[in-house]
C-alpha positions in Angstrom: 0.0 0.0 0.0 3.1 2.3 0.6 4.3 1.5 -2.6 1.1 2.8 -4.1 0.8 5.3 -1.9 3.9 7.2 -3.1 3.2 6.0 -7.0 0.4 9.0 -6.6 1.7 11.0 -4.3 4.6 11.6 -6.6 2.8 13.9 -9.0 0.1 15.4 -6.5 1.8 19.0 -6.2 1.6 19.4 -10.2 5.0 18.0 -10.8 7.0 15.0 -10.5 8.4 14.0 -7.3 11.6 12.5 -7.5 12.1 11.5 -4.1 8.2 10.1 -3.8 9.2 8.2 -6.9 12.2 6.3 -5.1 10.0 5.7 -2.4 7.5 3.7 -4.6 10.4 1.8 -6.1 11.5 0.6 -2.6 8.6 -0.6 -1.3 7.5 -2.5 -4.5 11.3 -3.9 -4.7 10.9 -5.5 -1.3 7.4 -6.8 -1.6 8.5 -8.1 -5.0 11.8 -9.9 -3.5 10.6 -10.8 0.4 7.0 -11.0 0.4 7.7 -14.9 -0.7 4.9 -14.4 -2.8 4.9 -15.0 -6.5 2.3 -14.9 -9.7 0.0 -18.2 -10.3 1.1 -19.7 -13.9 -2.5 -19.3 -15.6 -4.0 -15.7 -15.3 -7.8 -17.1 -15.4 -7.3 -19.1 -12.3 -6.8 -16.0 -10.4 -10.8 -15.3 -11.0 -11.9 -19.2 -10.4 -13.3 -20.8 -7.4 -11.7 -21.7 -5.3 -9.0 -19.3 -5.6 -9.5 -16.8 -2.6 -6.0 -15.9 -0.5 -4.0 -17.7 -3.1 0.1 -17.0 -3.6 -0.6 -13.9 -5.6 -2.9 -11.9 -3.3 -1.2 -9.0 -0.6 -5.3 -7.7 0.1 -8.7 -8.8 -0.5 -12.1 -8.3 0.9 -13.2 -11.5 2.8 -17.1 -13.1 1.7 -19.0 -15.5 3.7 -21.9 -17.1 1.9 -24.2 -17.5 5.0 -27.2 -19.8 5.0 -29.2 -17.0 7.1 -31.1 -14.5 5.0 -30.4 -11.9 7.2 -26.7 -12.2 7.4 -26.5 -13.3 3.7 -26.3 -9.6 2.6 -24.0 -8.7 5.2 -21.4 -11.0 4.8 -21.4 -12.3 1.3 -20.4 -11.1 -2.0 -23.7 -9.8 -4.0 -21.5 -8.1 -7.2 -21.8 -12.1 -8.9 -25.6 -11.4 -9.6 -25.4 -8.3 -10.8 -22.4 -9.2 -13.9 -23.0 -12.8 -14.4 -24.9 -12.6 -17.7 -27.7 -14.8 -17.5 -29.6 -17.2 -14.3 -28.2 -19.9 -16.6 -24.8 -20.3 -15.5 -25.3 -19.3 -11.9 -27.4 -22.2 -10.7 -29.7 -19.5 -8.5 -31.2 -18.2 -11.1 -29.8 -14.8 -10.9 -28.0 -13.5 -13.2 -28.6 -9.9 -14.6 -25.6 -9.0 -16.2 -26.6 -9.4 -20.1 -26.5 -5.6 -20.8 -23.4 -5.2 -19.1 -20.1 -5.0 -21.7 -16.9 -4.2 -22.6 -16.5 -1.3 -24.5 -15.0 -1.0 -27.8 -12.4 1.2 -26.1 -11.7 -1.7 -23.8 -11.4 -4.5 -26.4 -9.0 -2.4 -28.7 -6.3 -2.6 -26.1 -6.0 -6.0 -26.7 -3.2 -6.6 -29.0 -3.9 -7.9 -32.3 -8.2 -8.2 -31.7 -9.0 -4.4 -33.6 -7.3 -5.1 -37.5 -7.9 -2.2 -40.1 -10.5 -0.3 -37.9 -12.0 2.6 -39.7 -15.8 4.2 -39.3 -17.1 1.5 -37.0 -15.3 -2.0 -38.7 -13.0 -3.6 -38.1 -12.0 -6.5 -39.8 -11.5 -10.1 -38.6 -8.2 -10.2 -35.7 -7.3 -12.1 -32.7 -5.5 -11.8 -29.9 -2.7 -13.8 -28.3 -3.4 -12.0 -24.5 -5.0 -14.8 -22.6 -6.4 -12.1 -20.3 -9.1 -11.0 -22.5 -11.2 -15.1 -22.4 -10.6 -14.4 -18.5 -12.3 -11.1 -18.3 -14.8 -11.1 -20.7 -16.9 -12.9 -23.0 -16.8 -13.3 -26.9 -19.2 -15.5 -29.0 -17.3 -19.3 -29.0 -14.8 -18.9 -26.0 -15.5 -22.0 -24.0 -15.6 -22.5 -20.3 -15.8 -25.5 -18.3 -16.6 -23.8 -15.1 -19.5 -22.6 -16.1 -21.2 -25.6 -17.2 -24.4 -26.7 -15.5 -27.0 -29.4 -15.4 -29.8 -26.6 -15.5 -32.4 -27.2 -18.5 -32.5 -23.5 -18.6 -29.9 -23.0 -20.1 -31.3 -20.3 -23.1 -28.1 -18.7 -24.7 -25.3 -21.3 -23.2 -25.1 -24.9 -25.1 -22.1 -26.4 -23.7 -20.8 -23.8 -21.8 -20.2 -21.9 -25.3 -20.9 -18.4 -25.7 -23.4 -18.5 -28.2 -23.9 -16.2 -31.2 -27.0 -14.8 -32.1 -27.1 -13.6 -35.9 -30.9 -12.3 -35.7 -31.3 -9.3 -38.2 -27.8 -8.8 -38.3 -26.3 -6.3 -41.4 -22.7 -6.2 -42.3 -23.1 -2.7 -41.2 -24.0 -3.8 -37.8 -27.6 -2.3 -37.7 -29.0 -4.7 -35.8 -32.0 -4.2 -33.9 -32.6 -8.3 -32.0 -30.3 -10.1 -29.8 -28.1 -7.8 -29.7 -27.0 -7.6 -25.7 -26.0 -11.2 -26.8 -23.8 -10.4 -28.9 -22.0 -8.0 -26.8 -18.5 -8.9 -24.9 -19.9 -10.0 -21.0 -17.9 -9.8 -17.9 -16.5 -13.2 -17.0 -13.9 -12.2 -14.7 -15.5 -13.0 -10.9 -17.8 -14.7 -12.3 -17.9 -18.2 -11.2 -20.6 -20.2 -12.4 -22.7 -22.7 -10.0 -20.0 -22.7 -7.1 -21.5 -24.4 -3.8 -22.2 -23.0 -1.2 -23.9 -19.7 -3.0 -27.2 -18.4 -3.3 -29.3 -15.6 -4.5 -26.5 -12.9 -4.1 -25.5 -14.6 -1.6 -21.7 -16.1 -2.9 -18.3 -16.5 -1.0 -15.3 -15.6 -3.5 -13.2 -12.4 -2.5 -12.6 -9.6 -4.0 -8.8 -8.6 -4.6 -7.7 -5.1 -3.3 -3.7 -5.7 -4.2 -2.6 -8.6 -6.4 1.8 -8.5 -6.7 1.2 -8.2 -10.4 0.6 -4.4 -9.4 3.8 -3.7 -7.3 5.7 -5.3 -10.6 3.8 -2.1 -12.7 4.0 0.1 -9.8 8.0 -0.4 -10.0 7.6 0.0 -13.8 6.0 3.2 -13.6 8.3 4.5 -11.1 10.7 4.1 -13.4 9.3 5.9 -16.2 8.6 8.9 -14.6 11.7 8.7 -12.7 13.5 8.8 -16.5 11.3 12.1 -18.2 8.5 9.8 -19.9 10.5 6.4 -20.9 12.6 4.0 -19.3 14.8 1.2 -20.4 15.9 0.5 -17.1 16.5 -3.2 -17.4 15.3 -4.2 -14.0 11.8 -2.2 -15.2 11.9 -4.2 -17.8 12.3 -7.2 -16.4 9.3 -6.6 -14.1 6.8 -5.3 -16.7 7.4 -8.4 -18.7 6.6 -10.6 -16.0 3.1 -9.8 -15.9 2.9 -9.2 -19.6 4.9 -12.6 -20.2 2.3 -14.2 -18.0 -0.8 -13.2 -19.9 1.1 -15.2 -22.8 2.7 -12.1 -24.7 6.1 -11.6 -26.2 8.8 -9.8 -24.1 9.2 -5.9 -24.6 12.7 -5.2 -25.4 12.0 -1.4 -26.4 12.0 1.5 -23.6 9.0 1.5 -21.6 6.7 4.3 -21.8 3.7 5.5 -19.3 1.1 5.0 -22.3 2.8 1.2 -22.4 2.2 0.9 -18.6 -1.5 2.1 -18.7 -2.5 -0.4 -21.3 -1.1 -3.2 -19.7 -2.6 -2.2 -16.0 -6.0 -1.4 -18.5 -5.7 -5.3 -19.5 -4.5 -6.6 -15.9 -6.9 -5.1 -13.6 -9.8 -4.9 -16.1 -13.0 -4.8 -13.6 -10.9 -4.8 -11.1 -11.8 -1.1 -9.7 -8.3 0.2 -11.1 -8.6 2.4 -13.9 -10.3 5.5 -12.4 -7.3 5.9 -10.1 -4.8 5.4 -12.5 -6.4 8.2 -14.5 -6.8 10.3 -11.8 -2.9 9.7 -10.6 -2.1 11.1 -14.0 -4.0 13.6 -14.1 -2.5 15.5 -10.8 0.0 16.2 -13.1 -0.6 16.1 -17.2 -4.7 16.3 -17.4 -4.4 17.1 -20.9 -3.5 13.4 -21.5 -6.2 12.4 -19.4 -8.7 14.3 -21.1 -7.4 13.0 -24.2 -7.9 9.4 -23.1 -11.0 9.6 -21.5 -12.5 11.7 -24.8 -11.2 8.7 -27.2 -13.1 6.1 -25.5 -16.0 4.6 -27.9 -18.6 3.5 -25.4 -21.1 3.0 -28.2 -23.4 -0.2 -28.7 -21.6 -2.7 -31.0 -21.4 -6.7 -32.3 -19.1 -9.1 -31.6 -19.1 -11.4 -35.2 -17.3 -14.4 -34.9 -15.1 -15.7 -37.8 -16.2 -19.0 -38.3 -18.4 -20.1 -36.4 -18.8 -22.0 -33.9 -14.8 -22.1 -33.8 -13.9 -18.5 -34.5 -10.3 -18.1 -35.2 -11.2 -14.1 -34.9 -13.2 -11.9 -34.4 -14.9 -8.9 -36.6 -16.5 -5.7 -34.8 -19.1 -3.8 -36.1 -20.0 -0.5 -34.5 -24.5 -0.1 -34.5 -25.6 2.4 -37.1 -29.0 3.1 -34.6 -26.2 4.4 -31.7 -25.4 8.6 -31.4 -22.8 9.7 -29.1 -24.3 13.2 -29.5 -24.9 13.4 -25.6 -21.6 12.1 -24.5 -20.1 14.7 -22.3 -16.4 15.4 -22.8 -13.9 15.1 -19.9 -12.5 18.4 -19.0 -10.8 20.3 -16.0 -14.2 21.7 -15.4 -15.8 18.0 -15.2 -13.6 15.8 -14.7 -13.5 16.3 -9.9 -16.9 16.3 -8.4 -17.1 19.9 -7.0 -17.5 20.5 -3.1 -21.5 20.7 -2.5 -22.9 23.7 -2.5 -25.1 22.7 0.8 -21.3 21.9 2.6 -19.9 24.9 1.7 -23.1 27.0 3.3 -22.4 25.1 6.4 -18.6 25.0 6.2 -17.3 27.3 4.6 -13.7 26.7 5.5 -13.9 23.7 3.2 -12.8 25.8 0.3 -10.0 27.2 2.0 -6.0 25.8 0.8 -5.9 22.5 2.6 -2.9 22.7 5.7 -1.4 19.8 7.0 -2.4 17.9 10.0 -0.5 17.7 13.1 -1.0 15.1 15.4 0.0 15.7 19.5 
């Protein structure tokens, strides 16, 4: 947590903390080298259950599924319900999650997936980063876990995800099935686990995995070097975690642009990228802005190329979708200002914060 800690608190004042920056360096270099801990082998088994308190995890929240109703939503983890994609695959036939997606944005950062992409198509690419079948679901990727018994099963046929090709267009104007055709959440969710219930399941939640103090060093570095870094030891640690998702080595200098994609892939719904934005933004919101205002969060379809084995995949951007009302990021939007009801009754809140001293 230190290490993090001094990651942001390195570029809080505006400008780049050099001393902050050594901190953050330290601390990850000693929980990478003493904590005894190291990464599991297979990336996907880092999000199947059983895998809670396993050799990779510093922090998580701790779930109890609880056969009492009125501890159940005290105790246990209710966030399975709300992104498993259909009552299917759950086994307590509650799963709500079937409008919930990847965005476009999200997808393109895997390497290789977006080929030729121009005015909404792209044509047919894959990916090589095994992270992408662990956090989210494409027509034809296959998984055991969440195969069930249940006859009502409605969009799964051996544990498949299906495509549905009902009044679909080249274009992508399609107006049925198309939240089935969207890319689902898989990671966290676990499928007919026992013991679980109505919202009502036991896997933890990860707060710090060591596959961020291996970026955190990363980044140290790069900021540490003026925007790019070929410190081998940086190197070294970035391709550990990109090496593990079953990627080629980077020999080439690191970059803070390289770093963000690669946490963007890593910690995908994982409660990460808002504060990696906002780290950067203490001190170069331009970037931020620019990221945040390049994201297409527009409806879309997943085709598969072929099916029911698709060696690819093609995306299509829906014709029936306007981004007219998307608000762009800026320094007057981005921070949530201080209420004007607070201010009334404190109005010291908007004076220059001071520091605190404890006695």
């Amino acid at each position: 947590m230190l290490a993090r800690t001094y990651l942001t608190l390195a570029g809080v004042s505006g400008s780049i903390n050099q001393s902050y920056l050594d901190s953050a360096k330290y601390y990850a270099n000693r929980v990478i080298t003493l904590s005894g801990k190291q990464l599991l082998p297979k990336y996907a088994d880092l999000f199947k259950y059983p895998y809670d308190n396993n050799n990779e995890s510093l922090f998580e929240l701790e779930w109890v599924y609880s056969s009492n109703s009125d501890l159940s939503y005290k105790y246990s983890n209710t966030m399975v319900s709300q992104i498993t994609p259909d009552a299917s695959i759950a086994a307590n036939s509650d799963g709500w999650g079937n409008n919930v997606s990847a965005t476009l944005w999200m997808l393109s950062q895997y390497e290789g997936l977006f080929v030729n992409y121009n005015n909404g198509v792209s044509s047919t690419g894959f990916t090589l980063d095994q992270r992408l079948q662990a956090s989210f679901m494409l027509p034809g990727f296959t998984y055991p876990e969440l195969d069930t018994s249940s006859t009502a099963i409605t969009f799964m046929k051996k544990h498949v995800i299906q495509y549905n090709p009902i009044n679909v267009s080249k274009n992508g104007d399609q107006k049925d099935g198309g939240a089935y055709n969207w890319a689902w959440i898989k990671k966290y969710v676990v499928g007919p686990v026992k013991p679980s219930a109505k919202q009502n399941y036991p896997n933890n939640t990860y707060m710090l995995r060591l596959a961020e103090l291996y970026l955190i060093y990363a980044e140290a570095s790069v900021l540490s070097n003026g925007g790019s870094s070929s410190d081998p030891q940086a190197l070294a640690y970035f391709n550990v975690v990109h090496q593990r998702a079953g990627l080629q080595p980077l020999t080439g200098p690191l970059t803070w642009d390289i770093i963000f994609t690669e946490r963007i892939k890593e910690f995908a719904m994982e409660g990460m990228a808002w504060y990696d934005l906002v780290r950067r933004h203490y001190y170069n919101a331009p970037h931020v802005y620019s990221i945040i205002n390049s994201q297409d969060r527009g409806m879309f379809l997943a085709h598969p190329d072929p099916w029911p084995n698709p060696m690819g995949w093609s995306f299509y951007k829906t014709t029936w979708f306007s981004t007219s009302d998307v608000v762009p990021a800026s320094d007057a939007n981005f921070m949530m200002p201080i209420p004007q009801v607070e201010l009334s009754q404190a109005p010291s809140l908007a004076d220059e914060p001071v520091p605190y001293v404890f006695n």
